[in-house]
N, C-alpha and C positions, 0 to 999 in steps of 0.2 A: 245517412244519405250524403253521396258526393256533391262539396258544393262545385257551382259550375266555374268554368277559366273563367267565362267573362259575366260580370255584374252588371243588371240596365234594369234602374229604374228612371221614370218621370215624374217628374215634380213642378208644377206649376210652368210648365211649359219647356222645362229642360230636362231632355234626358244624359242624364248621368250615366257613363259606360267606364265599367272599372275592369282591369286585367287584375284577374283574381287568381296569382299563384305563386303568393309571398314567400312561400319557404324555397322558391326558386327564382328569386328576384324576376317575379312574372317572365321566365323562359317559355315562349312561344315554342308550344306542342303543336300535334294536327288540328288537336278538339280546340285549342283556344284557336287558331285560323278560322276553323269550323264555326265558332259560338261567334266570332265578329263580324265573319261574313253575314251572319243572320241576323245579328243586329244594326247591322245598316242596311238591308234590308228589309227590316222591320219598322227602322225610324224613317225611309225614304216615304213609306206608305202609310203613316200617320201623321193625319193633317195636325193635329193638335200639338206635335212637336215643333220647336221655336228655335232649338241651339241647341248642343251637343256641350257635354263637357265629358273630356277623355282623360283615363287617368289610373293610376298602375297600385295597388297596396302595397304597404308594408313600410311606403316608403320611397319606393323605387318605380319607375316608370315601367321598363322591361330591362334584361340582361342580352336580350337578343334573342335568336333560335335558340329551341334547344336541341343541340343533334344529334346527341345521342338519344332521345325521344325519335326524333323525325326518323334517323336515318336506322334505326332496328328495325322499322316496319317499311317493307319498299314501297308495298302498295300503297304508303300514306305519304309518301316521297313521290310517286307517278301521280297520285291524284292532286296533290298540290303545285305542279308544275304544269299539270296537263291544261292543253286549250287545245278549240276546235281548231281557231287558223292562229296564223304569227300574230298578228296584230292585236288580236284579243289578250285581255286580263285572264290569268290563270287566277286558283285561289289567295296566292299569296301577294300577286301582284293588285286583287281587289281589297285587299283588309287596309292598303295602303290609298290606292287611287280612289275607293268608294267612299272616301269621307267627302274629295272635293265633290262628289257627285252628286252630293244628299242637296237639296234643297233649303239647308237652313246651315248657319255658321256654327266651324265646328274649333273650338279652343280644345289643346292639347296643356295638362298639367304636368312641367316635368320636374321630377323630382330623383336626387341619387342619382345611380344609371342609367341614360339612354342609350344603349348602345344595339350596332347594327341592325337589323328584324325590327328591333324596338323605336330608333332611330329614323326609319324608315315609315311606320307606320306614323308616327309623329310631323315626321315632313305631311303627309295628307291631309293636316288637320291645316285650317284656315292661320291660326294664331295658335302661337305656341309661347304660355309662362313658364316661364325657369327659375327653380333656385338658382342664387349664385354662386354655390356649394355644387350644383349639379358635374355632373357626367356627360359629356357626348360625345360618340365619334358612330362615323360613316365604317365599320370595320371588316367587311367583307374580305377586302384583301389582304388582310393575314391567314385568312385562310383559303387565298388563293385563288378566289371567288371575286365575281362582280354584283355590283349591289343589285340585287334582280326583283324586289319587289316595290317595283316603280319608282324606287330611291331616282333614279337619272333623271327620269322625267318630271321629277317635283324639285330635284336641287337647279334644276337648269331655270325656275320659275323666281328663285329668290337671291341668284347668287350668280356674280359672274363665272365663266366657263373656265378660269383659270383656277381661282379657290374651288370648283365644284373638283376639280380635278385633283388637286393637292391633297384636299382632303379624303379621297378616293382612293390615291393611289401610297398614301401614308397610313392611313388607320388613325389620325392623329387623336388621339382624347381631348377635346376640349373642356376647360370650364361654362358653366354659363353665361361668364364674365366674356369669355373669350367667344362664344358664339353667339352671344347678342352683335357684338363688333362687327361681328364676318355675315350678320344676316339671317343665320341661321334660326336664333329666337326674335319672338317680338317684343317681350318685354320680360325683365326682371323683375321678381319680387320673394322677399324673404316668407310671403306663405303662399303658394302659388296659388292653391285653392281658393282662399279669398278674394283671389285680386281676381281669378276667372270667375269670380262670381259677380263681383262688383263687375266688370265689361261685359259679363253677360246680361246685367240689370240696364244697362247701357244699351244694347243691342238691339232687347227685346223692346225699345219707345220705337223701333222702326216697322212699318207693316209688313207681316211674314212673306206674304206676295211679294213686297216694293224688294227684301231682302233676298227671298229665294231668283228673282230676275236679276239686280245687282251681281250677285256671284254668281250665278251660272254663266252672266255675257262677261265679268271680267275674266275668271278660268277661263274662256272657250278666247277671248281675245289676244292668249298669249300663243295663239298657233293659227287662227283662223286666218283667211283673208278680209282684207277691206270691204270688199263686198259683203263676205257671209256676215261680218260684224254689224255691217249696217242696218241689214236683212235682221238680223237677231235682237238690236235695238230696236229697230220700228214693232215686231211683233209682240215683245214684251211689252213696250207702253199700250200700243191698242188692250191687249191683254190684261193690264194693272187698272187702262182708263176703264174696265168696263165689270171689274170687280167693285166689291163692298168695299174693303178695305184702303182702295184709294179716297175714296167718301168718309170712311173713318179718320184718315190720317188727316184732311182737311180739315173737318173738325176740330178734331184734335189740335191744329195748329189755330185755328180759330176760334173758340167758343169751349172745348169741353177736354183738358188736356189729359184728361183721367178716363176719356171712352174707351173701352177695351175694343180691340181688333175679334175679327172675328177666327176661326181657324183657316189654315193655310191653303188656298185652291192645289188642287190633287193634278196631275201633271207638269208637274215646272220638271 
């Protein structure tokens, strides 16, 4: 039996999502798009999930597309590009932009290559740990191409307009060393694994509600108006004040610092 591109299991509140395609430094096919898309759609709609850890075997995070995969089959070339209007996420642009969308925080483990495709799906993730041995570049324009899966709209969130551009328009490789500097990652560490486990044991003392409200109004804050911003604050707190989980967290600050949360209310 073939195993699948992508790996997801859950584990005491994290699900774990691995690109599963070592003997191709996880080169992004149609089906690994395919299997990622469904698994954030599968973790957005499971209350029980708390945090995401994302993360590549073998070793390596991803090598990027893989085009000679993608580009033999057209039909699988038009279905990944394809949306009903401009403004929407096609498939490749959601593998990227559907981690900020999930409801709970998501760390990116980079390890070896991150490069373009791969690169891109990593900007989506909340936090991103690096080897300082790693890889990374923005690399679409060597091959002539713009970074098309939502790469613009997540570098413009972490980096000024001038670096998002350099880097875009060079290909440049970075170390990890050299992209923690410019923004790019959030934190170094010689096992990346670990140290996303320890912030996600961090993470998880926060209520998945109080969590999934946090990040959804600061994402939506880096484009909204004043107004919509204020509107989106007031209706989270009412929303937070009239869940379990804010009663949990009181507690918890008060009297019982070991009460478990309960699972995560379903629409954030």
């Amino acid at each position: 039996m073939t195993e699948p591109c992508v790996q997801v299991s859950v584990e005491n509140g994290i699900a774990y999502v691995r690109l599963n395609r070592p003997e191709k430094y996880n080169a992004i096919n149609y089906l690994m798009f395919s299997e990622l898309d469904k698994a954030i759609k599968s973790i957005k709609t499971d209350t029980r999930v708390r945090l995401v850890i994302l993360s590549g075997a073998g070793g390596h995070f991803s090598s990027g597309l893989d085009v000679k995969s993608v580009m033999s089959a057209p039909m699988q070339a038009f279905k990944l590009l394809f949306k009903w209007l401009p403004g929407n996420a096609n498939l490749a642009q959601r593998v990227s932009l559907g981690w900020q969308r999930l409801p709970v925080p998501v760390i990116a483990v980079l390890e070896g290559c991150c490069y373009g495709g791969g690169m891109q799906i990593a900007l989506g993730a909340d936090f991103r740990i690096a080897s300082p041995d790693s890889k990374l570049s923005i690399m679409e324009a060597k091959w002539g191409l713009v970074p098309d899966m939502a790469g613009l709209v997540t570098l413009r969130q972490i980096m000024p307009k001038d670096q998002a551009m350099l880097l875009s328009l060079t290909a440049k490789v970075l170390s990890g060393e050299e992209a923690k500097n410019l923004g790019l990652v959030t934190q170094l560490s010689d096992n990346p694994m670990l140290s996303a486990q320890q912030l996600a044991q961090e993470l998880l003392n926060t209520s998945p509600d109080a969590a999934a409200a946090i990040k959804l109004s600061i994402n939506r804050s880096w484009t909204a108006s004043i107004r919509a911003l204020l509107c989106r604050e007031s209706w989270s707190q009412v929303r937070l004040l009239l869940g379990k989980n804010r009663a949990i967290a009181a507690t918890r600050q008060l009297k019982d610092p070991n009460k478990a949360y309960q699972d995560r209310q379903s629409g954030w």
